[in-house]
N, C-alpha and C positions, 0 to 999 in steps of 0.2 A: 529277386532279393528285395526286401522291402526297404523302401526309402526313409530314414528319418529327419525331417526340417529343423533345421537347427537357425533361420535366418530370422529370430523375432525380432531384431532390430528394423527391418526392415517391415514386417507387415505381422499378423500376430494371427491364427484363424478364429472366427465369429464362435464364440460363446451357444451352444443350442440356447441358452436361456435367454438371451439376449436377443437370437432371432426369433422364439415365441413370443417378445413382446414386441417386434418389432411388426410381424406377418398380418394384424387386423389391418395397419394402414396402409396396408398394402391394396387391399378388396375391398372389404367391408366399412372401414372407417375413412373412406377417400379423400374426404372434404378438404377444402383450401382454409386454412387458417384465418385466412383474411377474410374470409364470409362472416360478416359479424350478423347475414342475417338470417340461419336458418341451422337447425340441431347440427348438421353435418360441418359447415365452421366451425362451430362453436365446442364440437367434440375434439376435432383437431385442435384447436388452440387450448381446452382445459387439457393436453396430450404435451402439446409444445412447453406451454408453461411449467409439467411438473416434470418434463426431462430436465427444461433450464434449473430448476429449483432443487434435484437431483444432480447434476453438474457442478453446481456452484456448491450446496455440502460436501463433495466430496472434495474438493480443494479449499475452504474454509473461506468461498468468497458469498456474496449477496447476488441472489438470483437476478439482477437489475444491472451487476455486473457483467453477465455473460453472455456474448452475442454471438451466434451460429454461425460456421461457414462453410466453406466446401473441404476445410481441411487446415492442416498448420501452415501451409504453403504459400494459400489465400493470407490466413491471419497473420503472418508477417509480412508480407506485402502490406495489408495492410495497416498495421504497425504500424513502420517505418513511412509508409507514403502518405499516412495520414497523419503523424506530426508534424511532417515536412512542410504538407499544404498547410493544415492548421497554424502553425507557424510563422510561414511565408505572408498568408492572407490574412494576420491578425494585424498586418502593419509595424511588425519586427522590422528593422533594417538591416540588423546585424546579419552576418555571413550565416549559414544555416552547417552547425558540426558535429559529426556524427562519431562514435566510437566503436568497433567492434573486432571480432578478434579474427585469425586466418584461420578457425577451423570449425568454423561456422556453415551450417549446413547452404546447398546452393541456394534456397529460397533467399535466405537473407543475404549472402555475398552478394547474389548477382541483381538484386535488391538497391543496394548502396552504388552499384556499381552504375544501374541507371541513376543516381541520387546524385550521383556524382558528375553525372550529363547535366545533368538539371541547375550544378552548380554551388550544391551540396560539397562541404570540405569533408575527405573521408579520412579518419585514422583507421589501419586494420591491426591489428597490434600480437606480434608471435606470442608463442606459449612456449612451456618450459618441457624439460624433456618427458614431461608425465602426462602430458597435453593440456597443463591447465593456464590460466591468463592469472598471471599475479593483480591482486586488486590495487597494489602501490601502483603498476602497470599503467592500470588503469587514471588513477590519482593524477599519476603526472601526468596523462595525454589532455585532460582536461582542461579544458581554453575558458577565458571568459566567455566566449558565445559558444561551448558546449552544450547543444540541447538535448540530446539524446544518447544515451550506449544501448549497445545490443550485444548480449553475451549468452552464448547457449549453456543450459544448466545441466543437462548430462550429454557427451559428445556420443552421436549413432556408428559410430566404431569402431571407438577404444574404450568407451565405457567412464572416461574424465568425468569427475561432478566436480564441478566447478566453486566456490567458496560463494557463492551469492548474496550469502548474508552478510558478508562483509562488502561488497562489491555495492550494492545496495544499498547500505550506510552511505558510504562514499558518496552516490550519485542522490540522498538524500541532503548530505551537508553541503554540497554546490547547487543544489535547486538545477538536477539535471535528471529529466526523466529516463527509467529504465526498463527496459524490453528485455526479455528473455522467450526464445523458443524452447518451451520446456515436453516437446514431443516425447524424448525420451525419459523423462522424470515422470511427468502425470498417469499412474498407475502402475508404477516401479516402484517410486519412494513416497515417502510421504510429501505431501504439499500444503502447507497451512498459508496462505497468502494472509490470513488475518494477523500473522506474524513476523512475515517476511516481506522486505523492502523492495519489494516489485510492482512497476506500474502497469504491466503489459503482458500478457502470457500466452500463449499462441502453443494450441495444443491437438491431437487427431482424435479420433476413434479408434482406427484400427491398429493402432499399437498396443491395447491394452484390450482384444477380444471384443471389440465394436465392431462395425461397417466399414468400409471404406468411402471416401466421399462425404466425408463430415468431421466438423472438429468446431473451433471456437476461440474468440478470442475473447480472454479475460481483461476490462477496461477500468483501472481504479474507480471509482463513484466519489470517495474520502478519503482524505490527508494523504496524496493531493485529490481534489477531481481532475481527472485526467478529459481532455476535451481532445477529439480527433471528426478529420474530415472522412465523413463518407468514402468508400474506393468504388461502391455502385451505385449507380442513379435509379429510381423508379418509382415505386409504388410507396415507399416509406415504412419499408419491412423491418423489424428488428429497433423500433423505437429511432425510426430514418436514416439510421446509419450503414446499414447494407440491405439493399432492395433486392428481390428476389423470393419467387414462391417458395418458402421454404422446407428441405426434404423430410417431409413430416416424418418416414420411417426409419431414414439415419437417425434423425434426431432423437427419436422414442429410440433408439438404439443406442443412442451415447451416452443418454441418461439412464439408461439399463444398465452397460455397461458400468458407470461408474459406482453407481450404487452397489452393485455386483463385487468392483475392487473394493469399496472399503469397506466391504465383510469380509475379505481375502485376503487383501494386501498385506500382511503382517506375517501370516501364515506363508507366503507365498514369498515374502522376501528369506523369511525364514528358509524354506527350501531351497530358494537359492543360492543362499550364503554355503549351505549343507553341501552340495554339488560343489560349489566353487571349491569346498575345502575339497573334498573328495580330489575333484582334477589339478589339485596344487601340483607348484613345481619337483614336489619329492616324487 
């Protein structure tokens, strides 16, 4: 009997199109990005650059925005642990408070959760019987020394999209930055960040026919610039904010990848709207 996957929430399979761009860096295009001095850097890093610049069109952010990582996992880590420190070592005194909600994937729960070691005030705040967080909710958790929320924008298994653009205002009229893990949004729905009041966006490959072992966190640049610490030390990879040789052929894959959804995405939400209606409750 043949088996059909029905778990895209969870992992998606690679695109052949996406592995044909991916497969030179593999062999032929080896180079370390960071070789600024010889063809084989330098092909990698003009590779690196126009998946970043492919990444960030496809969610309506600035190429300068977008900085690589092993995944969403990694990106809200370090999110969160890097406004904490940013925060803590700016010479704040104030208690350091966080907002987020109980159905928040583990990367960020258990996140706040060390945050909360550290000394970090946590609110996690329930949802309503449709899984979503009311942004009033939200509103009122808010402290004078609220520096952060963290609210995920499509929940990975109920399917909740969550009101962000309200939620967002919110965290705009208190001067409170705002993180979303939008894993399950970036190559489902649309994402226009040039529109929408998110500071932070932490998102994979392989949920949208990429790699696995790659994703990205999106960093405001304006209104606000968003300032965070480093989570890895080294070489001064990624404009010095996360060190590390970076996986040149994820990354020509995520930038494949996206480019890919948004000549699809519409088409493809379309279909799946079609399905839905099909397996409705009649």
């Amino acid at each position: 009997m043949e088996r059909i996957y029905l778990d895209y929430n969870a992992t998606t399979p690679l695109d052949p199109r996406v592995f044909e761009a991916m497969k030179p860096y593999f062999t032929e295009h080896f180079g370390n990005p960071a070789s600024g001095q010889h063809a084989w850097g330098w092909t990698a890093e003009t590779a690196l650059q126009r998946a970043r610049a492919q990444t960030a069109s496809f969610i309506s952010a600035q190429p300068q925005e977008i900085y690589f990582t092993s995944g969403a996992t990694e990106a809200n880590n370090w999110a969160l642990f890097g406004i904490f420190h940013q925060i803590q070592m700016s010479g704040n005194s104030e208690p350091f408070h966080l907002i987020t909600t109980a159905v928040e994937h583990n990367s960020v729960l258990n996140a706040t959760k060390a945050l909360g070691e550290l000394g970090a005030e946590i609110d996690i705040l329930p949802v309503d019987s449709n899984g979503q967080v009311a942004p009033e909710e939200i509103e009122r958790a808010i402290r004078p020394h609220t520096k952060l929320v963290s609210a995920i924008w499509v929940n990975n298994e109920i399917g909740t999209i969550n009101r962000m653009k309200e939620i967002g205002d919110i965290c705009r009229r208190k001067n409170v930055y705002f993180h979303s893990d939008g894993t399950q949004a970036v190559g489902k729905i649309p994402v226009d960040l040039s529109k929408m009041p998110i500071d932070l966006l932490s998102f994979s490959g392989h949920k949208m026919y990429g790699p696995k072992g790659v994703g990205a966190l999106f960093i405001r640049n304006k209104d606000p610039h968003v300032s965070i610490k480093p989570f890895f030390f080294g070489g001064g990879h990624e404009r010095g904010l996360r060190s590390g040789t970076p996986n040149v052929p994820g990354i020509v894959g995520l930038g494949a990848a996206a480019e890919i959804c948004s000549q699809e995405l519409a088409m493809d939400m379309e279909k799946a709207l079609m399905l839905g209606n099909a397996c409705g409750p009649d």
